[in-house]
N, C-alpha and C positions, 0 to 999 in steps of 0.2 A: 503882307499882301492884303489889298483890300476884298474887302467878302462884302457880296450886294446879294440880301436877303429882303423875299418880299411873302406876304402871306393873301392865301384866297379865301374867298367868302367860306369855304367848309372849315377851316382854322389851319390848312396845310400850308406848311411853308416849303420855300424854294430858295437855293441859295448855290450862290455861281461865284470867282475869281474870274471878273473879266479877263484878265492880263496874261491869264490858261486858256487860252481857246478850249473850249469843250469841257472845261473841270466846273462839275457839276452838281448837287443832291440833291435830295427833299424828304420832306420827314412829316412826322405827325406831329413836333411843338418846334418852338424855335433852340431853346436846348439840345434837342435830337439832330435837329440841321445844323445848329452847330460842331458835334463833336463829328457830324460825320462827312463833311467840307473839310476839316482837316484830315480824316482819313482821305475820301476822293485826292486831297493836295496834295499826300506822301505818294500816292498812286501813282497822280499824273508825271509825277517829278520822278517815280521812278520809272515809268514807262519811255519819259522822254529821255532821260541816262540811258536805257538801253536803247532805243530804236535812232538815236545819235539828234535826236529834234531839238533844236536851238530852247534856253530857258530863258525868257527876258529876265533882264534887271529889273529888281523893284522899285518902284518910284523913289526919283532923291538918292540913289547911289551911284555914285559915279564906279564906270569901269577902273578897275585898273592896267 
């Protein structure tokens, strides 16, 4: 899944999965926002397993 990471003039970064509505983080380096968008991403995918919320397909794969 693609991850759109951006940083603010204090050196914070912000990093999102569009294709997750609402899957989220931000950190103090770009390192830090990354490992923890993969945490937020196990989150989201498990919160949407339980609460029965549709998971889109990632780009380029077809259903079967």
């Amino acid at each position: 899944m693609k991850v759109k990471m951006t940083s603010d003039e204090d050196g914070y970064w912000f990093a999102q999965i569009p294709v997750l509505k609402g899957c989220m983080t931000q950190g103090d380096s770009r390192e830090d926002v990354l490992a923890m968008i993969d945490e937020a991403k196990e989150l989201w995918l498990e919160t949407a397993l339980e609460e029965g919320i549709a998971i889109p397909e990632p780009a380029g794969v077809m259903p079967s």
